[in-house]
VEXBAVO-421963 format. One record per residue: residue in three letters; x, y, z of N, C-alpha, C in turn. Coordinates in steps of 0.2 Angstrom, whole numbers, padded with zeros to 4 digits, always signed. Layout:
N
ALAXYZXYZXYZ
...
This chain:
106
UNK-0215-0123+0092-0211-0117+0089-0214-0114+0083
UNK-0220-0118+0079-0222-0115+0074-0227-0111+0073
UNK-0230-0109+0079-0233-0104+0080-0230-0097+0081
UNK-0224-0096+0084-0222-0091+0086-0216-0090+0080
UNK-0215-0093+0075-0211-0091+0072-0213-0084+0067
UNK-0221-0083+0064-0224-0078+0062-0219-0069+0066
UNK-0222-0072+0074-0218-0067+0080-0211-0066+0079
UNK-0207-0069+0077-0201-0072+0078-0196-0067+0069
UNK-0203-0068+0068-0199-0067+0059-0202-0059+0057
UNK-0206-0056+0061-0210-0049+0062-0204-0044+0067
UNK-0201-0048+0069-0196-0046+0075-0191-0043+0071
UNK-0186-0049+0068-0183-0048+0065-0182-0043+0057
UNK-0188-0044+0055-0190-0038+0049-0189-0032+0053
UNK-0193-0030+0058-0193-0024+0059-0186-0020+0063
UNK-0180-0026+0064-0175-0024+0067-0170-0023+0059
UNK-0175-0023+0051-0170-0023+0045-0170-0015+0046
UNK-0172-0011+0049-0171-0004+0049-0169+0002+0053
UNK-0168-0005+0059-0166-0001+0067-0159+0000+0066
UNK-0154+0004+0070-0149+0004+0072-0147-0003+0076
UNK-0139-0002+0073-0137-0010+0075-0137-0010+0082
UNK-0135-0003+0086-0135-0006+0093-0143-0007+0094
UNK-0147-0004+0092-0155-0005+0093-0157-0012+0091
UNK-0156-0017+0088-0158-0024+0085-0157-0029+0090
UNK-0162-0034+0090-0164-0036+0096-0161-0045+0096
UNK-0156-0045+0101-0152-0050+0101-0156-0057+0103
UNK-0155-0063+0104-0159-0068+0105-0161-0069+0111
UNK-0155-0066+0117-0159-0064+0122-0167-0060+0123
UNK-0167-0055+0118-0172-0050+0121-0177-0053+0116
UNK-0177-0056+0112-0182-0061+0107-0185-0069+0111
UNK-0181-0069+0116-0181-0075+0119-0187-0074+0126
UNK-0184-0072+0129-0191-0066+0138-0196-0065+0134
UNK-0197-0061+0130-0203-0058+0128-0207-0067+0125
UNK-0204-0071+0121-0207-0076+0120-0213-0080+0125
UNK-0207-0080+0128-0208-0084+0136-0214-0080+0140
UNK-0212-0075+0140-0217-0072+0145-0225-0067+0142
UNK-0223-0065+0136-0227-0061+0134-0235-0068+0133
UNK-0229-0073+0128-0232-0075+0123-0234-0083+0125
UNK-0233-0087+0133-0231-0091+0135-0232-0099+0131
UNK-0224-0093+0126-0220-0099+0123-0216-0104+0129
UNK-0218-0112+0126-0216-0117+0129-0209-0120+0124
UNK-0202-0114+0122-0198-0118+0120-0192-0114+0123
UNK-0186-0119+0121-0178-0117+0123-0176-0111+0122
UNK-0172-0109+0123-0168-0105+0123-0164-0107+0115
UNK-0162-0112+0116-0158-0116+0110-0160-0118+0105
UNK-0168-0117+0104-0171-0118+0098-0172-0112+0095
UNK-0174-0106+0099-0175-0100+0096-0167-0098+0093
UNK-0163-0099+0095-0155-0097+0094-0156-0102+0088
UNK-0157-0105+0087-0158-0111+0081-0160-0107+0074
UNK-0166-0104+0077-0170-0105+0071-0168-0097+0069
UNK-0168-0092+0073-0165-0084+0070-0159-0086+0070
UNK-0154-0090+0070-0147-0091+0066-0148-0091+0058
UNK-0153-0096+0058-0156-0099+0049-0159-0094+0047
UNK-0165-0091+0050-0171-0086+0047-0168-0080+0043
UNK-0163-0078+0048-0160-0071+0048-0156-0070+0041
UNK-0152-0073+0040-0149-0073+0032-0155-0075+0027
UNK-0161-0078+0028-0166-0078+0023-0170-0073+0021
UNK-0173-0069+0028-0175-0063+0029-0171-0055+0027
UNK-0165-0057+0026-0160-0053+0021-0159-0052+0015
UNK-0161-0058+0013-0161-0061+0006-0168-0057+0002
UNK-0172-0060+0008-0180-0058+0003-0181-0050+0005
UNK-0179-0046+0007-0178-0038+0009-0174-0035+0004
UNK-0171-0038+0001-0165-0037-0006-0159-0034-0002
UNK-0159-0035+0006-0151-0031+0008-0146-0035+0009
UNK-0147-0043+0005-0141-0045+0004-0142-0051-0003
UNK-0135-0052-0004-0136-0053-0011-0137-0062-0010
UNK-0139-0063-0014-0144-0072-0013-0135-0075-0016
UNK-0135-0080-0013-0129-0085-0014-0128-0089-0021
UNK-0123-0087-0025-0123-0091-0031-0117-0096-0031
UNK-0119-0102-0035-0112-0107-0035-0113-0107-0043
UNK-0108-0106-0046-0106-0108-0052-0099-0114-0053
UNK-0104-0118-0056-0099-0128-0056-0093-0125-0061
UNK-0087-0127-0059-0082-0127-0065-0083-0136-0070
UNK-0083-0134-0075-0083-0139-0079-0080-0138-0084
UNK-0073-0144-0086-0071-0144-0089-0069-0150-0093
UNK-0066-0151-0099-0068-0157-0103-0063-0161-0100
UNK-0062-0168-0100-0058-0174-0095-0051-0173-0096
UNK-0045-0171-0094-0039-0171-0096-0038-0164-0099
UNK-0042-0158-0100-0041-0151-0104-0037-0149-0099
UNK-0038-0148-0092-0038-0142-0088-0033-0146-0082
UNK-0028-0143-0080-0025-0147-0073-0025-0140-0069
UNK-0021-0142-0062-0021-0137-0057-0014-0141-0054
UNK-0009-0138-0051-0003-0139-0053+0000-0133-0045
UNK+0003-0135-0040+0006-0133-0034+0013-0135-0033
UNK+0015-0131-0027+0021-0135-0026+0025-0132-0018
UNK+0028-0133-0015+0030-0130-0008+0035-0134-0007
UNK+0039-0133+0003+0042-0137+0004+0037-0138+0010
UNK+0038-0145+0014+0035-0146+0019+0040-0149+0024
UNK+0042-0146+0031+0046-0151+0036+0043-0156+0038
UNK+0047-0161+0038+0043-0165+0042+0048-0168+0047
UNK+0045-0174+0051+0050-0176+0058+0051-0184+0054
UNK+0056-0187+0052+0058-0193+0049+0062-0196+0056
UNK+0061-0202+0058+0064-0205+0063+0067-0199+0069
UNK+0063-0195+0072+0065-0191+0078+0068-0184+0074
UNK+0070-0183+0068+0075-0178+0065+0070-0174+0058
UNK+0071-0169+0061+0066-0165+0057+0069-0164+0050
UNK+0065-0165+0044+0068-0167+0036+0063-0163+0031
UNK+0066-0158+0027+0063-0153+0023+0062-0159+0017
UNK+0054-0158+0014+0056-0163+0009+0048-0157+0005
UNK+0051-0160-0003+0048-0154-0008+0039-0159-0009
UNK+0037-0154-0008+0028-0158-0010+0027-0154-0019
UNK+0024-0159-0022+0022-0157-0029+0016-0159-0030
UNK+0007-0155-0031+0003-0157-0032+0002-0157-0039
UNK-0001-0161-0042-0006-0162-0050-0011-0163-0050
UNK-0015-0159-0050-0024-0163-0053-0025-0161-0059
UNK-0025-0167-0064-0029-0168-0069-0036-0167-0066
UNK-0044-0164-0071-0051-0162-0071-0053-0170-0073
């Protein structure tokens, strides 16, 4: 598969300009492998790998925004999170509304 991914990643760059319906599906990425280029792999590796590549390939294009996590950090015992509802439940065959109340202390 690592030779054909150069093929596979040219593909999809050039489909960053085409019209949607024009962009070329795993199918039509997949025949042409096989036959043009007598790729010996699955169907379900190629579907593998343009699932991963394609949101990478986004990224480094600048046409989507790269993924940021910022950690909540808070000093022990500062900060709680505090819920509450009702919830049914079935208590011996007979269904019983009973009050749920969460607490989390950080």
């Amino acid at each position: 598969m690592d030779c054909y991914k150069p093929v596979i990643d040219e593909i999809l760059r050039a489909d960053l300009d085409a019209p949607r319906k024009q962009r070329h599906t795993v199918t039509r990425i997949f025949h042409p492998l096989v036959d043009e280029h007598g790729a010996d792999v699955s169907y379900g590796m190629v579907r593998y790998y343009i699932a991963a590549r394609k949101p990478e390939i986004l990224v480094e294009s600048g046409k989507a925004p790269l993924e940021a996590f910022v950690p909540q950090t808070h000093q022990p015992g500062h900060k709680a999170e505090v819920d509450f509802g009702d919830v049914t439940i079935r208590l011996a065959g007979e269904p019983v509304t009973c009050y749920l109340f969460s607490f989390r202390l950080s």
